[in-house]
N, C-alpha and C positions, 0 to 999 in steps of 0.2 A: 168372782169370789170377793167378799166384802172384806179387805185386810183393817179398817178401822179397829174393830176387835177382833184382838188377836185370844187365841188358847192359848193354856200353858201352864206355868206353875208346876206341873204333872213330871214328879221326880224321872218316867223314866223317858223324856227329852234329855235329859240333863243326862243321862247316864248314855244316852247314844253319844254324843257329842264327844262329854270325858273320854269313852272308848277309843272314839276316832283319834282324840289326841294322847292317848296310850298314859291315861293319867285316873286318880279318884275324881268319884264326882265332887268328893270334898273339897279336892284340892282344885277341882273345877272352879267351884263355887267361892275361891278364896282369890281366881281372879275376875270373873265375871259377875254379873249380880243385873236383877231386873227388876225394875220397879216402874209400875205403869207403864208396862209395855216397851220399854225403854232401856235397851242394853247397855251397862255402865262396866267400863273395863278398870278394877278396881289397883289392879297391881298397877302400879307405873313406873318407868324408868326415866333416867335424863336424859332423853336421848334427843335430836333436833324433831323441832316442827314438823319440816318436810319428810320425815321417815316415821312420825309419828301419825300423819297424815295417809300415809300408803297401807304402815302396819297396822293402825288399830282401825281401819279402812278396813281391812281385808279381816281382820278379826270381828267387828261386828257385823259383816256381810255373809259371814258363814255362821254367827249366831241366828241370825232371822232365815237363813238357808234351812240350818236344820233345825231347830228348835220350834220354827212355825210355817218350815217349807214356805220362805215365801223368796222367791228370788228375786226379783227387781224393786230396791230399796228407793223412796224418793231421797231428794235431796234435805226436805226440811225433816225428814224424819231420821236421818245419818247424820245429819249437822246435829241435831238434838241430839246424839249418841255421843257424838265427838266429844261435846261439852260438856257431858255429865261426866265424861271418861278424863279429863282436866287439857284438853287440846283446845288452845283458848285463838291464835291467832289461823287464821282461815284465809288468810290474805291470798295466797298463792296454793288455797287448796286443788282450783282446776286445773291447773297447770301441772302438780305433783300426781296427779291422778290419771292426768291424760298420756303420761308417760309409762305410767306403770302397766306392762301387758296382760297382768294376770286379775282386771277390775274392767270389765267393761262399763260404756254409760250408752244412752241413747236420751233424745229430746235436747229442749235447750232451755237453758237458766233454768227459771223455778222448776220447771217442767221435766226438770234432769231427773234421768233415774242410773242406780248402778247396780251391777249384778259381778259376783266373784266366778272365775271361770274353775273348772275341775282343778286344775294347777295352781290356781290360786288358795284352795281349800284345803289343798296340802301345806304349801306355806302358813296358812293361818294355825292348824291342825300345830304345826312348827313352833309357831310363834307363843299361843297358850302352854303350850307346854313347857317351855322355856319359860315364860313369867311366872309361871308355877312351883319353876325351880328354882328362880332368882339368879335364872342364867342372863346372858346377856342378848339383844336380840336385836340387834346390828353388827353387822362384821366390821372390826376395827383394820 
């Protein structure tokens, strides 16, 4: 399968998605957004690097899961997510990612790809929702 172009646009992705995280797709759509192929996590909190690393990880690994079934994300194509989403320092992203069990990866360096596992889709599923809500979405 060719992932270079991707489908989409097609409101009712967006609406499987919202369901899963028990939300509108309005309100979906007021934290996620795509442009050129390219998943941009619009709500943001202040919250540190390294858990904005893991979290918005695991939130646009389950946008390109389900919105264009595509499960194993490259690196330069998640780093290009991260960025548009405003997670600007990357310093210690393989490190925060190698620890967290619910993101696998496989390859090495550029070569790296990651995939969210079943448990992980529920926390993300968590996580949108909560941004949606203007809850908070790290545990103090």
């Amino acid at each position: 399968v060719n992932h270079t172009q991707f489908k989409l646009e097609q409101k009712n992705e967006f609406d499987e998605l919202s369901k899963k995280c028990d939300i509108t797709t309005d309100a979906l759509l007021e934290v996620i957004t795509i442009k050129n192929n390219i998943v941009h996590i619009i709500k943001r909190q202040n919250i540190k690097e390294s858990e904005k690393h893991v979290l918005f990880t695991a939130c646009i690994l389950t946008c390109y899961r389900i919105l264009y079934e595509i499960e194993w994300l490259s690196t330069n194509l998640l780093k290009k997510c991260l960025d548009e989403s405003g997670v600007g320092d990357l310093g210690h992203y393989a490190e925060d990612i190698a620890k967290t069990p619910f993101i696998l990866h496989r390859g090495e360096k550029k070569g790296k790809e990651y995939k969210i596992t079943g448990k992980g889709l529920e926390i993300a599923y968590e996580i949108i929702k909560k941004l949606s809500n203007d809850e908070s979405i790290v545990k103090n």
